[in-house]
C-alpha positions, 0 to 999 in steps of 0.5 A: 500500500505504502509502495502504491502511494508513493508511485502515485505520489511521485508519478514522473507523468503527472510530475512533468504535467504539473511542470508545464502548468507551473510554466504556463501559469508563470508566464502570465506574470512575464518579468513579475518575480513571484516569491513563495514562501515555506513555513516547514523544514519537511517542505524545505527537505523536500524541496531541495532533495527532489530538485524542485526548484531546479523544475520552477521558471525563472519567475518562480521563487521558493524561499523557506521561512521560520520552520525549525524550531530547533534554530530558533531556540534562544541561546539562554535556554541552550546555556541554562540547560547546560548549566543544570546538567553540570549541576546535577540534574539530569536534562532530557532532550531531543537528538537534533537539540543535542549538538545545537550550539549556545552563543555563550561557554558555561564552564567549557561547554557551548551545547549538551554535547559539549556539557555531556563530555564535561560529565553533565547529565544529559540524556537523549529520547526520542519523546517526552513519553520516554523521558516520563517513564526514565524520569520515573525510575531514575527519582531525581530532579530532572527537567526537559528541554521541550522545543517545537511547534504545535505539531510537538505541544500536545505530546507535553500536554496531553501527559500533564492533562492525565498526571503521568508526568512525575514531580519529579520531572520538570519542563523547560518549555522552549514551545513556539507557534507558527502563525505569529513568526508567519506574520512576522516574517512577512511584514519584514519582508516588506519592512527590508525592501525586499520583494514581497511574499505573493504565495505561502506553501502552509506547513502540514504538520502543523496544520493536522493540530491547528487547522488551515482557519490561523491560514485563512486569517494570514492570507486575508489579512496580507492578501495573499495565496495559500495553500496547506501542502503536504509533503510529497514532491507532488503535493509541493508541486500541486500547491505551487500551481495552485498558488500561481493560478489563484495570482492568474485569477486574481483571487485570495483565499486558503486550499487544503492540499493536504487533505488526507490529514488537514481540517479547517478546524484541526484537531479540537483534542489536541487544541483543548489540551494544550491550552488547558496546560498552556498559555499564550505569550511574549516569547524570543527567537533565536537572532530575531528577537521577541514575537508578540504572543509566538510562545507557550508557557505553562499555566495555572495548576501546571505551573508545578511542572515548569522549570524556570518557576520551580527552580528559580530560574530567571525568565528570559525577558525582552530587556534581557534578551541580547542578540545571539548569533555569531557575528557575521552569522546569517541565520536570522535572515535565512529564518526570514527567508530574506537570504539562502544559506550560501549567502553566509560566509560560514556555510560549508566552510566553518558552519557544517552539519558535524561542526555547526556554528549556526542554529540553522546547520544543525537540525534536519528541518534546518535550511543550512542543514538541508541545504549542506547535506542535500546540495540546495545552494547550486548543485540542481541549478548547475545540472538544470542548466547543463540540460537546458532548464531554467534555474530557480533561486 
């Protein structure tokens, strides 16, 4: 079944349809730049590793905006969680946050591999499910570095909501919402002069929980074509062409693509929980600085399990927060997809994916990762135009 799905999913007919629909589309824009953007790093892999922008006319640019929460995690959490392993609690993590570097050293350590080889507690899972049941055994203090987008919120939620989270297991929670950095990334655009977005590839993931309705307010109020895509390289295909004949037709509204799994009004449960457990705030990004109400921070009976309030840990405000890339780093603009990786003068020279100096080299769903690792930053344009084809950005 799998097998037939992905035949049908990635036909090369239905590809090359698709192709020259793009094309006639793009050319009733003649010398008009249409810029789309992306909100997931699932959408960025699949657009650099299938080539896709290799396949757009020149007219066509698809750029990646904020879609990996571990780049946009603020350093202080990074150095704040190092600091708590060299102390003797043990902090869970995920594995693409592991190697994710922090602009300050704590006692030798600038990541939690650094802190782990330092003799810090440091513990991978592969969710917070996991970390509950080790955290059970093990009957100490422990804390969870909990990064991610709606898409992860409910696996710290719904576990809060039924009390399977021990006392002794606390949470840091580094949780960010899409919509908002949407927002701000699209006024930026406008706000640095930059050609403005004229079409948003929706992330699916995200989507599955919050419902393409967050969408539909975001294209009403910058006027711009939407689409909730899957993740396919026939979905992102699809979704580019719908996008370009809504500009055709001079129409502005909201399209689940990715209606296999993506309802107007998302997942209600999901919803529920995790505004039972958690509340809207002010919250940073990492190089971008602080985003009106992008966060989530626990609430009202759930405060016991957070651990900046249990341990006394200072909150990170806006009169605190300090810029924190490396100099010379571009990682803040590549999030605002207002520069691709090999604009930075690090990429795949100082900055790889086994040595990152940059929050985006680091993750999968990261752009300089994606990029590095699958050659989005030239290599399908020099083949596109060794045989012929129009290269994308």
């Amino acid at each position: 079944m799998l097998a037939s799905f992905l035949s049908l999913r990635r036909d090369k007919v239905l590809v090359s349809d698709l192709r020259r629909i793009i094309r006639e589309y793009s050319e009733r824009f003649k010398d008009t730049l249409v810029k789309i953007m992306n909100f997931c790093g699932t959408h960025e892999w699949t657009t650099v590793n299938f080539g896709i922008r290799s396949l757009m006319p020149a007219n066509v640019q698809l750029v990646a905006g904020p879609g990996c929460p571990v780049c946009i995690t603020p350093s202080y959490y990074i150095e704040e969680s190092i600091r708590l392993s060299l102390d003797g609690v043990r902090v869970y993590c995920f594995g693409d946050v592991f190697k994710l570097p922090a602009i300050r050293e704590v006692r030798g350590a600038k990541s939690l591999e650094d802190a782990k080889a330092c003799g810090g507690d440091v513990k991978v899972v592969y969710s917070f499910l996991d970390a509950i049941k080790d955290a059970r055994d093990y009957g100490k203090d422990s804390v969870f570095l909990g990064i991610g987008f709606e898409t992860t919120a409910p696996s710290y939620a719904v576990p809060m909501v039924k009390g399977h989270v021990p006392r002794n297991l606390l949470l840091l929670s580094v949780l960010r919402l899409t919509p908002p950095a949407a927002r701000y990334a699209l006024e930026n655009t406008v706000k640095r002069g930059a050609a403005p977005v004229q079409g948003i590839i929706a992330p699916g993931h995200v989507s599955t929980v919050i419902g393409a309705k967050p969408w539909s307010d975001i294209a009403e109020e910058f006027r711009v074509p939407t689409v909730v895509s899957g993740f396919e390289p026939l979905d992102v295909l699809l979704s580019i062409a719908l996008i370009l004949q809504m500009r055709a037709r001079n129409t502005v509204k909201t399209v689940i693509e990715y209606s296999r799994l993506v309802t107007w009004e998302g997942n209600r449960y999901a919803q529920r929980a995790i505004y039972e457990v958690f509340e809207k705030t002010d919250a940073a990004w990492r190089g971008l600085g602080f985003i009106p109400e992008s966060g989530l921070e626990l609430r009202g009976k759930y405060r016991k399990y957070d651990a900046l309030h249990e341990l006394g840990l200072k909150e990170l405000t806006r009169e605190r927060w300090a810029y924190d890339l490396l100099p010379g780093c571009k990682c803040s603009e590549i999030t605002l997809g207002l520069a691709k990786p090999s604009d930075c003068k690090y990429f795949m020279k100082a900055c790889t994916p086994e040595r990152p100096l940059g929050p985006c080299m680091v993750s999968l769903e990261g752009t300089c990762a994606i990029w590095g690792r699958f050659g989005g930053g030239g290599i399908a344009e020099e083949v596109a135009r060794d045989i012929g084809l129009e290269g994308g950005w």
